[in-house]
N, C-alpha and C positions, 0 to 999 in steps of 0.2 A: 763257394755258394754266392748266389746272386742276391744282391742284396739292393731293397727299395727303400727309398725316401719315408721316412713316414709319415702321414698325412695327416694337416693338422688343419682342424676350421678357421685360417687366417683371416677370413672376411669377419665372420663372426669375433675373431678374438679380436680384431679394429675397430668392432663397433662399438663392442664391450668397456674395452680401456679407452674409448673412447668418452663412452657412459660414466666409468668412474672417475674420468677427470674432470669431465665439467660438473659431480656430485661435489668434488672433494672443493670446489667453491665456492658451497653455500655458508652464505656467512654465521657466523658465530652466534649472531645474535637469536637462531634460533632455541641456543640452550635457555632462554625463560619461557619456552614454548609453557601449558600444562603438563604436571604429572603422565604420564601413560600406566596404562593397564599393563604390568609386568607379567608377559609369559614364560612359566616353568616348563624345563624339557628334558625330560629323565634322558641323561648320557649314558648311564651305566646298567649293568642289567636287574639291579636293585637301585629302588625307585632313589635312595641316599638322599640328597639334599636338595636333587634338582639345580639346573642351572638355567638362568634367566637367558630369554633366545638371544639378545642380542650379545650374549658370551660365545653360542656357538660357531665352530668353526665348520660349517658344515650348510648343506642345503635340506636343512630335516623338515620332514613332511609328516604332521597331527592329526588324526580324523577323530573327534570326537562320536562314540557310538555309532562308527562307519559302517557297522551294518544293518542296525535295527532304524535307520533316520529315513529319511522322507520314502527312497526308493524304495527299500524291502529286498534290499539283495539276499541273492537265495542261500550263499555261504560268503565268510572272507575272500575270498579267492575273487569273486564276482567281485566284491566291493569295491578290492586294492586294483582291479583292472578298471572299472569306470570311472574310480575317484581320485587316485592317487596317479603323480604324472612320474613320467618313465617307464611304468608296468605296465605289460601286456602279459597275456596268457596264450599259451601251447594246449590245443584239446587235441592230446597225442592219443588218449584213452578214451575219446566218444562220449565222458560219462561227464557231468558239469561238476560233479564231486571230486573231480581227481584229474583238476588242471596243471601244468606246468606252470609257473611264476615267473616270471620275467624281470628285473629290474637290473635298467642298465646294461642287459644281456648277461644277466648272471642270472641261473637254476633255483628256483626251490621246487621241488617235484616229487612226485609220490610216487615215477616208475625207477625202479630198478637202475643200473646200469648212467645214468642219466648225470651229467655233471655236475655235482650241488656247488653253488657258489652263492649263499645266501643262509645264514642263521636266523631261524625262526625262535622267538621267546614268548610262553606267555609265563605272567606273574612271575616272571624272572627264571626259568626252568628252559633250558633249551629242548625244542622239540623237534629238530631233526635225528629221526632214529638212529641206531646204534648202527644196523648191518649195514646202510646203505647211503647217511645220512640224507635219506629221502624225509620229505614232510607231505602229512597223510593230513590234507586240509579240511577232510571229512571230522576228523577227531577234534577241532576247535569250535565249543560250542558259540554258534551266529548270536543266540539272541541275548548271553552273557556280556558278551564284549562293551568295556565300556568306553577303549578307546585304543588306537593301532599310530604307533610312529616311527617310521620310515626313515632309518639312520643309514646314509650314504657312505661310501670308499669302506676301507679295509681297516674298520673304528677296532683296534686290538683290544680294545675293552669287552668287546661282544664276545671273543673267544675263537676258539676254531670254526673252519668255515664261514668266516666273513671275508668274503674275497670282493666281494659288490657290496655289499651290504648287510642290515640287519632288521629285522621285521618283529617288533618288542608291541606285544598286545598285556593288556591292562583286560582284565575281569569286574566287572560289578559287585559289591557288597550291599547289606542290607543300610548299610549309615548313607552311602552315596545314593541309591536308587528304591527309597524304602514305596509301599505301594504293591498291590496288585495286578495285575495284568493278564488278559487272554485273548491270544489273536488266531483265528484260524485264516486260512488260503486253500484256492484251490482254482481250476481253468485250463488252460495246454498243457498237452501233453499226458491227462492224466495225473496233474500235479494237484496235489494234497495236502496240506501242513495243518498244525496244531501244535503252538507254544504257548508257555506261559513261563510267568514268573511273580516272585513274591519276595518281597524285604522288607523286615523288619527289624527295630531297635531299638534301645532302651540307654540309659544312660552308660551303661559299660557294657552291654552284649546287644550284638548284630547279628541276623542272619538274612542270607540270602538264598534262593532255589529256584531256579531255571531249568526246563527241559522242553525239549521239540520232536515232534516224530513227523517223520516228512516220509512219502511216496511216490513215485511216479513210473507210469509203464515206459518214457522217454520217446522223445519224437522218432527217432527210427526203430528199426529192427535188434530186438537184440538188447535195449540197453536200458533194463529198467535198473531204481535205485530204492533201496530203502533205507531211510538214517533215525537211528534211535540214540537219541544227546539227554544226559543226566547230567547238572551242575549244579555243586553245594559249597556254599562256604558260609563259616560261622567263623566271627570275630568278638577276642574279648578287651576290651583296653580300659587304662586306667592304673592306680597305682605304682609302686615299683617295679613290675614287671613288663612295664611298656606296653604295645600292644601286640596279641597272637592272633596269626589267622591257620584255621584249619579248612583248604578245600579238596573238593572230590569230582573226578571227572568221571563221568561213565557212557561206554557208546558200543550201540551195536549195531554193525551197517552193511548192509550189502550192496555192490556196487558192479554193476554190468556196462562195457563200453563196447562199441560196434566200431571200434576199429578204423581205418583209413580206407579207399576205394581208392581203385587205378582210373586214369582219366577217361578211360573207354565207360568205366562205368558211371560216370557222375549224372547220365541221365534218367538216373533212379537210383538217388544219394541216399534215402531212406533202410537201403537193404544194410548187411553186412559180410562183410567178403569171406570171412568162415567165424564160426562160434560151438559153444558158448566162453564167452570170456569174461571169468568174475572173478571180483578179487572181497573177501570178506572180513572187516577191521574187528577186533574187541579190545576195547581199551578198560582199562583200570588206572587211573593217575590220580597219587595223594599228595596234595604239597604242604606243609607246615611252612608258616612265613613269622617274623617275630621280630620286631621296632621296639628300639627304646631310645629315648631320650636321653643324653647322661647331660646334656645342658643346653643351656638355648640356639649356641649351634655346632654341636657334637651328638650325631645317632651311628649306635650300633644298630645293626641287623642280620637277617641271616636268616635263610632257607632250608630245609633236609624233605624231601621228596623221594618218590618211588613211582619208577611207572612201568607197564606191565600191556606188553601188544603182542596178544596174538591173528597173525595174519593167512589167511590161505587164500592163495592165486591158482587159478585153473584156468591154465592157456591154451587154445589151441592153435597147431603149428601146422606149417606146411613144412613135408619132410626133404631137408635137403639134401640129403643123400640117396631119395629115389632114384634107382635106375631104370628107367624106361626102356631097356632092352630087356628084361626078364618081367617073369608074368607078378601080375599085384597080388601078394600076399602073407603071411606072416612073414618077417624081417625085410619086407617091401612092399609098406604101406605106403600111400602117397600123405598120408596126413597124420597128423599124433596129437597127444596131450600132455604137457606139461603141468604135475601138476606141486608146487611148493610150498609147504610150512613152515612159518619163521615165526616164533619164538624169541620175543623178546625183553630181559630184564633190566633194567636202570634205576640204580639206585643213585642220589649225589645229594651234595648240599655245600651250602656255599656261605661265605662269614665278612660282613663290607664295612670299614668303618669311614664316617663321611665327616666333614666339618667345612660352615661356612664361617669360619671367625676370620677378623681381617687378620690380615699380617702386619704388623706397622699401621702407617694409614693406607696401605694397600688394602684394597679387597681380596679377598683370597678363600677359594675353593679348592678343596683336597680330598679327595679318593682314597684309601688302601682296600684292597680287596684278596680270595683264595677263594679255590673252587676245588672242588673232586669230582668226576662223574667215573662211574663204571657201568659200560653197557655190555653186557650177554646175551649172544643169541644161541640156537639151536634150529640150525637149518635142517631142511630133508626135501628133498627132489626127487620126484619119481615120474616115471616116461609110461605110456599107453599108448599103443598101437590105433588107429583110429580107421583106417580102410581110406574110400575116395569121393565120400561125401565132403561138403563144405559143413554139414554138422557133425563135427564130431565127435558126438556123444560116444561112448564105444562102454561094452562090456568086456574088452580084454584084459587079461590081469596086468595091474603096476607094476613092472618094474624098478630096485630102487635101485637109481642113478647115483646120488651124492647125500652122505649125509655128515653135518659137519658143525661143531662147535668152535664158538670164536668170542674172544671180549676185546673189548675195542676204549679203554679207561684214556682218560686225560688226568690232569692234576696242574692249575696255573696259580699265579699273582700277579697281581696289576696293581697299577696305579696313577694315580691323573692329576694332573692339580692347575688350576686355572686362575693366573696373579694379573691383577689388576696393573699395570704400567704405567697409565695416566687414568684418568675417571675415563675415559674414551677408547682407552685400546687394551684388550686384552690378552696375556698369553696364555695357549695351554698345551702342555707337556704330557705324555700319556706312554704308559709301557705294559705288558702284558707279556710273562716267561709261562710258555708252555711246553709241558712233557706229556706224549702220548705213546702209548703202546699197543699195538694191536699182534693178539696170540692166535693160532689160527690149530686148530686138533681137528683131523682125518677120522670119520668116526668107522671110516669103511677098512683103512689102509696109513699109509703115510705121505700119499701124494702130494692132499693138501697142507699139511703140517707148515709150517712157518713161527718167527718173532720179527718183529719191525717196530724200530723205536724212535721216534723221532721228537726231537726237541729245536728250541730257537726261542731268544728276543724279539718282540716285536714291538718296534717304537709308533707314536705318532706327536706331530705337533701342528698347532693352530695357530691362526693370530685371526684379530677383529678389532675392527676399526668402527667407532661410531661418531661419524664428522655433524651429524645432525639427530635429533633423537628418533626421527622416523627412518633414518639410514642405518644401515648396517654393512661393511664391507668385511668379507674373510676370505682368506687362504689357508689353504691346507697340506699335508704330507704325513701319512699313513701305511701302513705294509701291517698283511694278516697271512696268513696260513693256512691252509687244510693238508689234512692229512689222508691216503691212501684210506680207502675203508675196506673191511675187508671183502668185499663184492670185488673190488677191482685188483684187490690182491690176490685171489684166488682167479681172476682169468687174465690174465696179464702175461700168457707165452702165444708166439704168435704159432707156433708148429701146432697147437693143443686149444683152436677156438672153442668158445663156447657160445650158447645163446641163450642170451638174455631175456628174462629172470629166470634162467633156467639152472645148466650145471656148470661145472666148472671143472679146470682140468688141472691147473698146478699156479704157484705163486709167487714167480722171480720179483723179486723187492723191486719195489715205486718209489719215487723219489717226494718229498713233500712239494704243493704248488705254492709258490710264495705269490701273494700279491703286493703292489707299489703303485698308490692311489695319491694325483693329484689334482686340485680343486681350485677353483677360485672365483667368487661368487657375490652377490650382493643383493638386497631385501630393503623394502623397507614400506612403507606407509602413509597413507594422508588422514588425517582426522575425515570423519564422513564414511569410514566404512572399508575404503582400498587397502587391497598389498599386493604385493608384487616379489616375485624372486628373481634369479638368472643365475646361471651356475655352467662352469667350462668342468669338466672333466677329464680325467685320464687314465685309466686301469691296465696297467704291463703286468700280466703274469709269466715267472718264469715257472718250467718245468712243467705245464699244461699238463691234463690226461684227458685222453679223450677216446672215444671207444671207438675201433679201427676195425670197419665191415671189412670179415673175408668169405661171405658167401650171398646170398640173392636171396630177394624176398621175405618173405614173413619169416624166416628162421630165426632172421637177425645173426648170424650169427658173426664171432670176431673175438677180439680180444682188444683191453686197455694197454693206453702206451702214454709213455710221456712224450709229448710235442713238440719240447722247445717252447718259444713264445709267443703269446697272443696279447692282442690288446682291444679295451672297448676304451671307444673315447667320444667326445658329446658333447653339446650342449641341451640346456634345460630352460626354459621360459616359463613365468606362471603367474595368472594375476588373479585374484580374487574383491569381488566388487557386490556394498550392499546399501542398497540406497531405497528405502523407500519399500514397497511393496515388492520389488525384484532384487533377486541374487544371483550374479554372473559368476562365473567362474571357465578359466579356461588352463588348459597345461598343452605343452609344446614340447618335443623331446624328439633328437636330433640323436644315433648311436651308430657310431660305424666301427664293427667288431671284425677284427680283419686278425688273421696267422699273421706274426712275423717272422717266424722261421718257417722254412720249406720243409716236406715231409713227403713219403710215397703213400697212396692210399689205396687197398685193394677195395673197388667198386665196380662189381660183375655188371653192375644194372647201366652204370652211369656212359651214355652213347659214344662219351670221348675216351672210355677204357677201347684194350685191345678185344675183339671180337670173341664170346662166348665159348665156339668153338677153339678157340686157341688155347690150350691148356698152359696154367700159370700166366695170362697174360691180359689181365681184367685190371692193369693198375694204373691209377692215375698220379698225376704230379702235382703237389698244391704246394703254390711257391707262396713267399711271402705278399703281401698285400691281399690274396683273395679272400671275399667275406666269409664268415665264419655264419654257417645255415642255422636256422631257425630263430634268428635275431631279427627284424622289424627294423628297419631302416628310419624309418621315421613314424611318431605317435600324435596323434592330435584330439586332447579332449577339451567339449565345447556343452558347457551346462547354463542355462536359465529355469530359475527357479521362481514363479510369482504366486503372490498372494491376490488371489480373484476376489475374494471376499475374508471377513472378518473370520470366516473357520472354514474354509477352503485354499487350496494349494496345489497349483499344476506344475509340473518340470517337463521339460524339454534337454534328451541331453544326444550330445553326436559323437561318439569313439567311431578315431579313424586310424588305420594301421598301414605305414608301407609294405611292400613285396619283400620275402625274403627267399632267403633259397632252401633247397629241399637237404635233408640229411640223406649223404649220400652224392649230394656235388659238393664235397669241396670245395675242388678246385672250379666251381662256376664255371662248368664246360659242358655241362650237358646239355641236349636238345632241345630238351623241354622247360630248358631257362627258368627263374624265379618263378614261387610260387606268388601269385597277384596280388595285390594291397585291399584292403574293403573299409569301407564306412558304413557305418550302421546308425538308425535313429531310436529313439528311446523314448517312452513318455510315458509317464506316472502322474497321479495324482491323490489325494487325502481330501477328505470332509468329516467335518463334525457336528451330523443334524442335532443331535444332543447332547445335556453335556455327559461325558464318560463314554459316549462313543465314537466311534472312526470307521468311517470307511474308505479303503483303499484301492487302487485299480493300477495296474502296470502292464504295460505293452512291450515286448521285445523285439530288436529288430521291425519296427514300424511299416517300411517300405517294404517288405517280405524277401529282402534282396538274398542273393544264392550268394557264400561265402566260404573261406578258407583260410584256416587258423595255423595248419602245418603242413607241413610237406615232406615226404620219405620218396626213397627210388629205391624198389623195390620189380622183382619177377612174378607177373601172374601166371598162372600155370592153372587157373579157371578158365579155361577157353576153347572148351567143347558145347557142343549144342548145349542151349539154354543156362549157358555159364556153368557147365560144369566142368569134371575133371581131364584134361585130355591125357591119357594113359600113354600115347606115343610119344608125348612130348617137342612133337613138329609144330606146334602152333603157340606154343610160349610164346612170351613177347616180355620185355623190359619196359617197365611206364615207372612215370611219375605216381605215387599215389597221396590223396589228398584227406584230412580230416574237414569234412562239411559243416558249417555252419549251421546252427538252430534256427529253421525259418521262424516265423514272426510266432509268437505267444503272448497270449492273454490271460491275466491273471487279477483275481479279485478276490481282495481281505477284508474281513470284519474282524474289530478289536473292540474290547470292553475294558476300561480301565476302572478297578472296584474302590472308592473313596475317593481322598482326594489328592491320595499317591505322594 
């Protein structure tokens, strides 16, 4: 096997260690600087003791209320893309409620089949679901949030599936956020909202109640959305019992995406290439959370929860096994529906004990933690004939395809501890033993049947250096895990594809993906308001999985494979600046995600496979070094935030995204090259003609520029008069196809705030 150099940012790693050696010579004399305002940064997935930033080893990124603040972003997903650096979003599903996540070029995503490398936690409860460790970003209520931090590499504390990262959201209570509040929206698109919330409390009981009901018909064809968000939590503290919180999530949401278009058709991006396709959430989530104090600095804690999602997806598909030499009809449909039920239970709860007592005269922070989760689903797929319309509503009976029960339990311990070395340099040591099992029951047969158990250590350690009290310097070295879910276990033979989210045909064991995360980075600050970060990275996963097209077009279809090796690796830049009436902020982020091991890939669509007609001969070669699709080459966010007047506030912000390639080239060979880079402008604004009111206005995409978020290659087989179906199958054609960006929208909020909050 041919093997390449691996590519590493040497200019940038010169400039860097450049940077920290002429840092590491400011003289000493700044340690009688002033006190500094010490910032806390929850490391672990219960809040425990917190560690002061400049202990972390790591480039962690804080947004206080990142979604309810100046802009008004429309869910998290929105937020962590315009605010937070390294993240971009995938609109693989047309719908703005059911984005791809990006960070670092690691997954959090809501579709099916789709590579998770990224743990999602709120109030310490991991919510990447059970069957697909997909995260359904609709189900986190926006106007709850009371603040999201952005935990880099493969932190083994976070648990399974932190392979890139970890995404730890903190909820509002009635003692943090007490007050009234009600904001409606409404403007493009048809978009409609109405939230409120309410906190209150008393010298030992708190509560808090948030909810939102949001609408919209959606800028194109096809793709409206309705979200209905319920959140509660009541807190009682005081006494020996420390303190208890009891919250409750509730949501019901329907959600329609209009899909990708082939480049022939992008001169009326508004349509959708077939429908209808909706995927519909109900969630149920209870989490008990419970703090106590056993002395000034020793807290036990601990969590038990329960969460409960039922999902129904209704896909329509183009049928890949139409034969075009027999006439169209029953068992030679050109179109179908896919339609699937998931079912799913998760119970867990978890028990952390923290201390910050020194060691000696050392400083000294320490960790022990355990967790349990058991997740349950109950699948069921059923198929409907559709005919040779592009809507495929049909009243033919279901067929049921696959029906299948599966639990997918973990069970860890961890632990971390962070020894002070000098007053200036830190170490911290961190481990995490996990045992996972996933069971898999045929409810039709025995095809699907399976056990797969997988366990392993996972270390990490840090160091940090602080040569001046505004500097911070660290390194790091981390390894995390995920484990096979059972989506990918159950299509994981290549003789027996299936299509995704669809059925599944049998479940030869997957191997777990380990990942081995290293960092090295530096922060720091001026009095007056600046900071500043910079951060190198490196993520090698071995054992990769990644889903392996072996047919054309909307079928999707294929099966999971393990890959061999992949690696994302980067740099990070970020400064934030507040002086006066204006607030600057910009993020920079450099990811080049590239295979290092070679692999064959059947891609019927892709120009540099062997020719269509050639039977078995559609396959491409992706050796090591070619970029890995749907990763952004490079990120560039650019925010000015000013104060016009004493209760007025305008922003200006610019997200800008490199070219990436489509899913479907791998191997960066096909004709229609990378999918194009876009820049987009942004401006909002707030006033307050009295007091207790606000008014708000937000613009999207400012310059109304035409844009593209992902890329697929795919076969259209729409290409008879007036784009419909061609029943001969002489005029198919293989394209790029693209998801379009949201032309410009306009949005305008009115809020009441009732007392004096």
């Amino acid at each position: 096997m041919r093997r390449h150099a691996i590519r590493r940012p040497t200019l940038c790693g010169t400039l860097f260690g450049t940077l920290l050696g002429l840092l590491w010579t400011l003289p000493a004399a700044a340690d009688e600087a002033p006190v500094q305002q010490v910032e806390i940064i929850g490391t672990t997935v219960l809040p425990g003791q917190g560690t002061p930033l400049d202990e972390v080893a790591g480039n962690v990124q804080t947004m206080r209320q990142a979604v309810t603040a100046t802009r008004r972003a429309l869910n998290l997903s929105e937020a962590l893309n315009e605010s937070a650096g390294s993240i971009s979003v995938n609109d693989t599903a047309g719908n703005p409620y059911q984005m791809d996540v990006l960070f670092r070029g690691f997954a959090a995503s809501p579709a099916l089949g789709t590579p998770q490398g990224l743990s999602v936690f709120v109030d310490g409860v991991r919510v990447n679901e059970a069957f697909g460790d997909t995260v359904n970003w609709d189900l986190i209520p926006a106007v709850a949030i009371a603040s999201v931090t952005v935990i880099p590499g493969s932190n083994p504390l976070f648990g399974l599936n932190t392979l890139g990262g970890a995404i730890n959201v903190t909820t509002k209570s009635g003692a943090s956020n007490p007050g009234t509040r009600i904001e409606g929206w409404a403007g493009s698109f048809g978009r409609r909202s109405v939230e409120f919330e309410t906190g209150h409390h008393g010298e030992r009981f708190d509560l808090y109640v948030a909810g939102n009901v949001a609408h919209e018909a959606g800028w194109g064809e096809f793709n409206p959305s309705r979200v209905r968000q319920l959140f509660a939590k009541a807190g009682v503290r005081g006494g020996e019992f420390g303190r208890f919180e009891l919250s409750v999530t509730l949501a019901d949401n329907r959600l329609q995406g209009n899909q990708t278009l082939p480049l022939s058709w992008l001169d009326t991006p508004r349509q959708s290439y077939s429908w209808p396709d909706f995927q519909t959430n109900r969630l149920a989530f209870v989490n008990g959370a419970w703090t106590r104090r056993l002395g000034s600095d020793l807290t036990l804690e601990g969590d038990l929860y329960y969460r409960e999602l039922r999902t129904y997806a209704y896909n329509s598909n183009v049928n890949n096994n139409y034969d075009p030499t027999q006439p169209i009809g029953p068992g030679n449909e050109p179109t179908g529906n896919a339609v699937n039920v998931i079912d799913e239970y998760r119970p867990g709860a978890s028990l952390q004990l923290s201390s910050a007592a020194p060691l000696g005269a050392r400083d000294n922070r320490w960790t022990l933690g355990a967790s349990a989760d058991l997740g349950r689903t109950a699948f069921t797929q059923t198929d409907q004939e559709a005919g040779a319309s592009r809507d495929t509503t049909s009243h033919a009976p279901p067929v049921l395809a696959t029906s299948l029960n599966a639990s997918a339990g973990s069970a860890s311990v961890y632990a971390t501890d962070t020894l002070g070395l000098t007053a200036r340099t830190f170490l911290t040591v961190s481990a995490r033993y996990n045992r996972a099992r996933v069971q898999l029951r045929d409810q039709l047969g025995t095809a699907l049947d399976g056990d797969h158990a997988y366990a392993r250590l996972n270390p990490a350690i840090g160091l940090t250096f602080n040569p001046h009290p505004e500097l911070t310097l660290h390194a790091s070295y981390n390894e995390g895990m995920r484990v096979p879910t059972p989506v990918e276990l159950t299509c994981a033979d290549p003789n027996a594809p299936c299509s995704l989210p669809n059925a599944f045909a049998s479940d030869p064991a997957l191997a777990a993906v380990i990942s081995r995360t290293f960092e090295i980075g530096a922060r720091g600050g001026a009095r007056g308001g600046f900071e500043w970060t910079a951060a190198l990275f490196r993520t090698d996963l071995s054992d990769d999985i990644q889903f392996i097209s072996s047919g054309g077009g909307a079928s999707s279809a294929g099966y999971f494979q393990n890959v061999g090796r992949t690696q994302r690796q980067g740099l990070e830049l970020g400064f934030d600046l507040r002086t006066g009436a204006a607030h600057l902020s910009a993020h920079y982020s450099l990811i080049d995600a590239r295979y290092r091991t070679g692999m064959t890939e059947n891609s019927p669509s892709n120009s540099s496979a062997q020719p269509l007609s050639c039977p078995n001969c559609s396959d491409v070669v992706v050796r090591p070094g070619d970029r890995i699709p749907g990763i952004a080459r490079q990120l560039l966010k650019l925010r000015g935030e000013f104060s016009v007047a004493a209760d007025a506030t305008v922003g200006l912000s610019l997200l800008a995204a490199g070219r990436q390639y489509a899913r479907g080239d791998e191997n960066n060979g096909d004709i229609n090259g990378p999918v194009p880079g876009y820049a987009t402008l942004g401006l909002d604004a707030r006033w307050s003609p009295a007091p207790h009111w606000e008014l708000s206005a937000r613009v999207a995409n400012l310059l109304d520029r035409r844009y593209y978020t992902f890329g697929t290659l795919g076969q259209n087989v729409f290409t008879g008069p007036g784009r419909t179906f061609d029943a001969s199958g002489a005029s198919w054609r293989n394209e790029q196809y693209r998801t379009v960006g949201a032309p410009r929208g306009i949005w305008f909020g009115v809020g009441y705030q009732f007392g004096d909050g």
